[in-house]
Backbone as CSV, one residue per row, in Angstrom:
resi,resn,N_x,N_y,N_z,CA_x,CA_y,CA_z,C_x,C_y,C_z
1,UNK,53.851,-44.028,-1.567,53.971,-42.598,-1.680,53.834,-41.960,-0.297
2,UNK,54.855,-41.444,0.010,54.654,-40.428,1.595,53.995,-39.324,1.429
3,UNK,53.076,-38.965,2.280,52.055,-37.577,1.915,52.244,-37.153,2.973
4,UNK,53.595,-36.979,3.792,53.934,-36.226,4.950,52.935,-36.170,6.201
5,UNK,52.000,-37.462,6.622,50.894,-37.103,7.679,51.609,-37.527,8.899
6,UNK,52.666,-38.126,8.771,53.866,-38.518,9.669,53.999,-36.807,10.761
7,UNK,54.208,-35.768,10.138,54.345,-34.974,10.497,53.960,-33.867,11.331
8,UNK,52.331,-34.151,10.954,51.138,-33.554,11.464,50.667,-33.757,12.726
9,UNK,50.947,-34.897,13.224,51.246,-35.323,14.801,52.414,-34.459,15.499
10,UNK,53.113,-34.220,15.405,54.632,-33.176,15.306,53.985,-31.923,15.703
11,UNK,53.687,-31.218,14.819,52.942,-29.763,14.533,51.591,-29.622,15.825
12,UNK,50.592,-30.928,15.924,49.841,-30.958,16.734,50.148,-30.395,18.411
13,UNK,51.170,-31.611,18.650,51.831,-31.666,19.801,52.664,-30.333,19.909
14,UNK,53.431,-29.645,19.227,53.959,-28.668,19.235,52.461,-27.222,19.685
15,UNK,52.128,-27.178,18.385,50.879,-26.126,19.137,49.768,-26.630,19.910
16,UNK,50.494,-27.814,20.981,49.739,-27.801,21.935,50.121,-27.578,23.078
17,UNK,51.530,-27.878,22.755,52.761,-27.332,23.971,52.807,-26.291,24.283
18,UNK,52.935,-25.457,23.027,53.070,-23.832,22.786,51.381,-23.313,23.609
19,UNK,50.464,-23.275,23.748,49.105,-23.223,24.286,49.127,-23.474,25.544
20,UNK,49.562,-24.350,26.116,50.111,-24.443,27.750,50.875,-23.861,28.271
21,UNK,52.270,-23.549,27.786,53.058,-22.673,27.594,52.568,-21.115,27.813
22,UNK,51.367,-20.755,27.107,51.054,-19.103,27.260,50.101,-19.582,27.979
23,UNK,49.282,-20.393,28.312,48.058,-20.509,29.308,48.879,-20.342,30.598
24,UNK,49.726,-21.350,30.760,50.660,-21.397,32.449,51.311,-19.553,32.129
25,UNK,51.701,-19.131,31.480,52.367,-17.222,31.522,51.408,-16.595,32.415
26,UNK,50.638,-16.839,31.132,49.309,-15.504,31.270,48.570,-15.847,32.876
27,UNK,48.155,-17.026,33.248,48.149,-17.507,34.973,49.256,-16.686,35.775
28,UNK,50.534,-17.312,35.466,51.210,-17.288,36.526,51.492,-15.283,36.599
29,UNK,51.479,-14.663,35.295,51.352,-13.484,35.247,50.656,-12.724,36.130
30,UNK,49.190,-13.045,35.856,47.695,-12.470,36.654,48.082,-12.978,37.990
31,UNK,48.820,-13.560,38.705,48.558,-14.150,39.922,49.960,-13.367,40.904
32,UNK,50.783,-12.625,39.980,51.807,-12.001,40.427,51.305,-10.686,40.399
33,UNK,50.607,-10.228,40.249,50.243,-8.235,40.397,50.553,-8.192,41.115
34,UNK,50.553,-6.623,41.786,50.275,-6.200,43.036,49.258,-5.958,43.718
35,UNK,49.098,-5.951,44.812,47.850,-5.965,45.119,47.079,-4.351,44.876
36,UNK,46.041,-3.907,44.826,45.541,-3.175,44.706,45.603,-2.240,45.843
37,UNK,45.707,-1.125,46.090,45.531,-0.075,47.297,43.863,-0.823,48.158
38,UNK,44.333,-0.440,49.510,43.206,-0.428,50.779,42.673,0.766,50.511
39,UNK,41.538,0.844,50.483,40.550,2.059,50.787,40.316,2.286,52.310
40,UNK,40.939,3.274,52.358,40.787,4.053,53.867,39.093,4.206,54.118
41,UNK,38.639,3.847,55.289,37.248,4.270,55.198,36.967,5.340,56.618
42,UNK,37.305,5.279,57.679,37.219,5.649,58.465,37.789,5.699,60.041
43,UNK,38.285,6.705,60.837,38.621,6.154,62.444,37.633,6.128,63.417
44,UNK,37.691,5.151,64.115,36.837,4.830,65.019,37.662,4.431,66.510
45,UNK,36.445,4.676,67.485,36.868,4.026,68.869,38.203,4.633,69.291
46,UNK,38.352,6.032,69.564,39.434,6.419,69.984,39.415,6.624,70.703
47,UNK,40.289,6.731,71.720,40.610,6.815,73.215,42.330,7.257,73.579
48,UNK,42.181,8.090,74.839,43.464,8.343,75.058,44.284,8.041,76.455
49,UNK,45.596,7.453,77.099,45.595,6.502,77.752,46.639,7.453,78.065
50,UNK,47.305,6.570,79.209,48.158,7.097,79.890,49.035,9.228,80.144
51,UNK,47.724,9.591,80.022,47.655,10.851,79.904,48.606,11.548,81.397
52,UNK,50.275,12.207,80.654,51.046,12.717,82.213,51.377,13.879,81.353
53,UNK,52.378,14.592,81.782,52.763,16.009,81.317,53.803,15.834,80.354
54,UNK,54.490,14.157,80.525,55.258,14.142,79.626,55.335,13.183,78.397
55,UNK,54.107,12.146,78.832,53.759,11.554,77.799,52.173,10.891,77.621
56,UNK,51.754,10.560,76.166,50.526,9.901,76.057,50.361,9.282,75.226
57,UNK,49.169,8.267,75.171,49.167,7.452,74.148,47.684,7.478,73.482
58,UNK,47.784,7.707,72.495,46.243,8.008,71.739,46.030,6.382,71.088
59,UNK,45.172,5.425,71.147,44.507,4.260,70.754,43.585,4.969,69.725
60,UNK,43.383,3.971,68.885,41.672,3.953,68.041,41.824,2.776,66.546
61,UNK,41.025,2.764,66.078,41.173,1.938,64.998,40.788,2.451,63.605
62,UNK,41.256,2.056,62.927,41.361,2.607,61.310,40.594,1.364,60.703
63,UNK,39.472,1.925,60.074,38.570,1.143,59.240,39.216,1.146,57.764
64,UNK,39.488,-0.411,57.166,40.074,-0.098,55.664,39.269,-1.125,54.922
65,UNK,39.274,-0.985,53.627,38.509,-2.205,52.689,39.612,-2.593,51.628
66,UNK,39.277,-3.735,51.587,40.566,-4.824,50.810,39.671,-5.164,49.280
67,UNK,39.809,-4.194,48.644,39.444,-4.555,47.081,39.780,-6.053,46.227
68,UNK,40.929,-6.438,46.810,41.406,-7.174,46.179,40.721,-8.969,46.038
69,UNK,41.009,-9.712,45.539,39.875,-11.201,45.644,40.872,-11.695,46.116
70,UNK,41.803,-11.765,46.667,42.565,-12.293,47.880,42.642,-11.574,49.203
71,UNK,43.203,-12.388,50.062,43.513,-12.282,51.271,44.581,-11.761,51.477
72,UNK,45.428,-10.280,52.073,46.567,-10.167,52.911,47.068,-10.466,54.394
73,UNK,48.450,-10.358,54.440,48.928,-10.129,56.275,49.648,-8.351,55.670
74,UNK,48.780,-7.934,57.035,49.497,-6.620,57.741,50.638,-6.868,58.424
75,UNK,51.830,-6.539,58.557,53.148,-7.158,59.408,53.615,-6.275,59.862
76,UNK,53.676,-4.391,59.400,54.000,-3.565,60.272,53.553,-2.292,59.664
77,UNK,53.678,-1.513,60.917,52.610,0.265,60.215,54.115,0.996,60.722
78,UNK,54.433,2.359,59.719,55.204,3.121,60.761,54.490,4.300,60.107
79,UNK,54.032,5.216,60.584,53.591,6.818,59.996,53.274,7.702,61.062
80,UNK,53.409,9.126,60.394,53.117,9.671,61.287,51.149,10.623,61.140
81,UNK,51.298,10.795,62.208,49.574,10.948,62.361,49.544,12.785,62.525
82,UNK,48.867,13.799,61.781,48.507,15.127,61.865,47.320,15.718,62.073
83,UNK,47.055,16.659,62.934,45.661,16.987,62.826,45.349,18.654,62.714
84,UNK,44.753,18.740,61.595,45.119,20.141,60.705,46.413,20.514,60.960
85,UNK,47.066,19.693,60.220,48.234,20.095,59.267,49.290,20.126,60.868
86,UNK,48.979,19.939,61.957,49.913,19.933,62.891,50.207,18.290,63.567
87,UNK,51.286,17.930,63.671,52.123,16.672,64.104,51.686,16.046,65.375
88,UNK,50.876,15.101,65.374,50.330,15.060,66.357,50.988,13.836,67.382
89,UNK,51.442,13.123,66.609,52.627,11.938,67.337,53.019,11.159,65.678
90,UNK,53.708,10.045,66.430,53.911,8.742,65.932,53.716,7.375,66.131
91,UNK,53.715,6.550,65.021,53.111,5.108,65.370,53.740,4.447,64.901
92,UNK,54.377,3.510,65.282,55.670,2.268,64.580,55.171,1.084,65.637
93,UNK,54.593,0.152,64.473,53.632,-1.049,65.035,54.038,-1.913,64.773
94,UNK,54.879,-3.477,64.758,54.774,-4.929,64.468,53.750,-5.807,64.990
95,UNK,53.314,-5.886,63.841,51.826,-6.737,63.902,51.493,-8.002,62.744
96,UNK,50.849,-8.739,63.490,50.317,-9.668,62.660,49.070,-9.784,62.886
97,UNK,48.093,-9.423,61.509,46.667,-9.145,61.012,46.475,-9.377,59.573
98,UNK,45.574,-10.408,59.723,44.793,-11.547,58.564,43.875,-10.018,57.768
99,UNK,44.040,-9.633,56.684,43.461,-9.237,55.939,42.448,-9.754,54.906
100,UNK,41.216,-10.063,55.211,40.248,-10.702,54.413,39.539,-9.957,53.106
101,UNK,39.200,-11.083,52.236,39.205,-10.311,50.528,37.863,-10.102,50.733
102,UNK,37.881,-8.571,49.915,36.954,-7.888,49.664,35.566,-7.579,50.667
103,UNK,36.557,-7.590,52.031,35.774,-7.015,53.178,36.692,-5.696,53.704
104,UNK,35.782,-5.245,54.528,36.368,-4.106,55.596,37.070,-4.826,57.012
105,UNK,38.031,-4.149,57.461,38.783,-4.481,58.221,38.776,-3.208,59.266
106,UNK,39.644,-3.688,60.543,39.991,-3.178,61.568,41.522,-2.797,61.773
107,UNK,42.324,-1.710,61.744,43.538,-2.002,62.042,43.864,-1.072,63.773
108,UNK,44.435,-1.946,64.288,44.567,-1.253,65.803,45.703,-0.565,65.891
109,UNK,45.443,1.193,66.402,46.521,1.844,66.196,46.786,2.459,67.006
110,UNK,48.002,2.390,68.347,48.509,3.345,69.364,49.459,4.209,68.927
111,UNK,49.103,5.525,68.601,50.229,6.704,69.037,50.788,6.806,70.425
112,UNK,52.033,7.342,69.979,52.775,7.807,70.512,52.362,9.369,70.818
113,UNK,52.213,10.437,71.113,51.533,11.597,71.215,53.147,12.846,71.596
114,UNK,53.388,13.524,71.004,53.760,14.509,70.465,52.987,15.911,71.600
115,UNK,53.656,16.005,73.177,52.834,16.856,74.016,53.110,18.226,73.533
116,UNK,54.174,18.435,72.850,54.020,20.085,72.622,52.693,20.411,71.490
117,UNK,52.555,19.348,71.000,51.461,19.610,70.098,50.152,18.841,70.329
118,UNK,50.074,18.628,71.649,48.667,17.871,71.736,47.583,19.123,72.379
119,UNK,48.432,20.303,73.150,47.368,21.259,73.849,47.046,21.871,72.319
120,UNK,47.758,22.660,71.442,47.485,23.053,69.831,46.583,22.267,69.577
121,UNK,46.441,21.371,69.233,45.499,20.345,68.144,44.592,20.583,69.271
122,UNK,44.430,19.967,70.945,43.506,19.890,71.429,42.042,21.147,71.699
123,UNK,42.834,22.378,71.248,42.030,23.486,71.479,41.196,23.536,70.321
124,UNK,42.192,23.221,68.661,41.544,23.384,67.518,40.474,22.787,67.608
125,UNK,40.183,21.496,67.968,39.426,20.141,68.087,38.264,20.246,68.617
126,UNK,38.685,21.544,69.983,37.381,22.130,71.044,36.851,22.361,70.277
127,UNK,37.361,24.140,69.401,36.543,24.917,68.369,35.782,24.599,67.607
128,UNK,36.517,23.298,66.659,35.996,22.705,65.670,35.183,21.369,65.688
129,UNK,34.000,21.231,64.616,32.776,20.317,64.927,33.882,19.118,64.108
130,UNK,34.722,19.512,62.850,35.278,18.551,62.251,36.694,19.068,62.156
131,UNK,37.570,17.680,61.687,39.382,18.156,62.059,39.717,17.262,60.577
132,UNK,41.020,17.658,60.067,41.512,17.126,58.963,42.166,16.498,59.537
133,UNK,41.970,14.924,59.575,43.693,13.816,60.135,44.019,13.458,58.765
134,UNK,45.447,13.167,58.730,46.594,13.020,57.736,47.019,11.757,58.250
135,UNK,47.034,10.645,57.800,48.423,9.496,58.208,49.537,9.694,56.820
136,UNK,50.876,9.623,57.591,51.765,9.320,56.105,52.981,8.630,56.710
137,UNK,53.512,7.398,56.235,54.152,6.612,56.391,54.121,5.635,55.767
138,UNK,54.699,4.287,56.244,54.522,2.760,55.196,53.629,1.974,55.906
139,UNK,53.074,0.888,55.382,52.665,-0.494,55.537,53.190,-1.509,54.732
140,UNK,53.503,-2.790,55.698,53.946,-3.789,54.925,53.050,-4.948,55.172
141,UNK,53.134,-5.289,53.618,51.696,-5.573,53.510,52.539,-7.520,52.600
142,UNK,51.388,-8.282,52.847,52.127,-9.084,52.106,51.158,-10.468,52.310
143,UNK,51.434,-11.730,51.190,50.871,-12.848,51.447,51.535,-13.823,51.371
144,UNK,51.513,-14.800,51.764,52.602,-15.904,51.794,53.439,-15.876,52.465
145,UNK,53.793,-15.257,53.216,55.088,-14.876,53.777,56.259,-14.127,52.918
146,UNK,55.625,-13.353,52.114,55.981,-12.244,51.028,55.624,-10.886,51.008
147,UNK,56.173,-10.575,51.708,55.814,-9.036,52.089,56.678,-7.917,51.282
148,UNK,55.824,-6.651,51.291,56.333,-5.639,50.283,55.754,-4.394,51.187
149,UNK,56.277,-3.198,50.906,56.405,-1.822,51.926,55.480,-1.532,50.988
150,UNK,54.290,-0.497,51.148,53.501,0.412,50.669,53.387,1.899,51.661
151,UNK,53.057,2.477,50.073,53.493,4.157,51.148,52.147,4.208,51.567
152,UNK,51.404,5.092,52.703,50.840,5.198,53.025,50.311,6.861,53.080
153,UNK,49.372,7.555,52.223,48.638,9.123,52.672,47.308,9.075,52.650
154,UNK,46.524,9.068,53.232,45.455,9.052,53.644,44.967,10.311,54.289
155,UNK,43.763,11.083,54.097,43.554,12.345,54.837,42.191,12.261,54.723
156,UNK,41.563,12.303,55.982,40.364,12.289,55.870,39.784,13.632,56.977
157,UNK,38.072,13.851,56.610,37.851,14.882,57.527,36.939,14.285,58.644
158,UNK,37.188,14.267,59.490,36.187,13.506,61.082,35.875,14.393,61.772
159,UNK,34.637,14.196,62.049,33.782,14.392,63.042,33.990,14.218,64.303
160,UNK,34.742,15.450,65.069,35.111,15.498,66.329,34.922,16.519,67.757
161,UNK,34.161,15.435,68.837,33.693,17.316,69.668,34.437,16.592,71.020
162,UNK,34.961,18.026,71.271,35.170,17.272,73.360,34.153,17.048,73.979
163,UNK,33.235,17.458,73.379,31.756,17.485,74.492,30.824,16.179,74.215
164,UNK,31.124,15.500,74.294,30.162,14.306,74.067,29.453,13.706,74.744
């Protein structure tokens, strides 16, 4: 008499296939997100360089934190930089920078400086104990050698005196 247990090996192997099958998805799924936004934290160490009548270059570094439980590469910045609401230059960077998980980072940033608008901003800056900077542009951001553009707005308020 056959009591069909022939079969049950069949069915086994099948919903065990099927179980690997959504285990390897649901992995390979979670491991494809995007990465999460950088938290802007702060600018630091600024300095201004080659100061002539017709051009300058503003240096400093942008403090960011990497939420994410992986590691990125930074590969290029382009945005432009404002200070209360006025244009203060531009920055278009190719770079290569190791982004480490779930630390704060350093990103090194030379403007380009914008002289009709550096005496404007520079007077506001006198007056004022603090200034609104704006970045807005992209970052390309990426791991593996897989990179993807992210927009970039960030506005923070800093603490800034000529008199130091």
């Amino acid at each position: 008499m056959y009591c069909g247990n022939s079969i049950f090996p069949y069915f086994r192997t099948m919903k065990t296939k099927s179980s690997i099958c959504i285990l390897l998805l649901l992995i390979f799924a979670t491991s494809c997100q995007s990465p999460k936004d950088l938290e802007f934290r702060n600018v630091q160490n600024i300095t201004l360089d080659n100061l002539s009548f017709n051009d300058a270059t503003l240096k400093m570094e942008l403090v960011y934190y990497n939420p994410n439980n992986y590691g990125l590469e930074l590969n290029r910045t382009d945005f432009d930089i404002y200070v209360n609401e006025n244009l203060l230059g531009h920055s278009l960077q190719d770079l290569q920078l190791k982004i480490p998980s779930r630390k704060e980072f350093t990103v090194p940033v030379q403007v380009n400086l914008d002289m009709k608008n550096l005496l404007k901003n520079g007077i506001t800056a006198l007056f004022n104990k603090e200034v609104k900077v704006r970045l807005i542009g992209k970052a390309r951001l990426g791991k593996a050698g897989v990179y993807k553009n992210f927009n970039v707005d960030y506005t923070t308020i800093q603490n800034f005196s000529m008199f130091k």
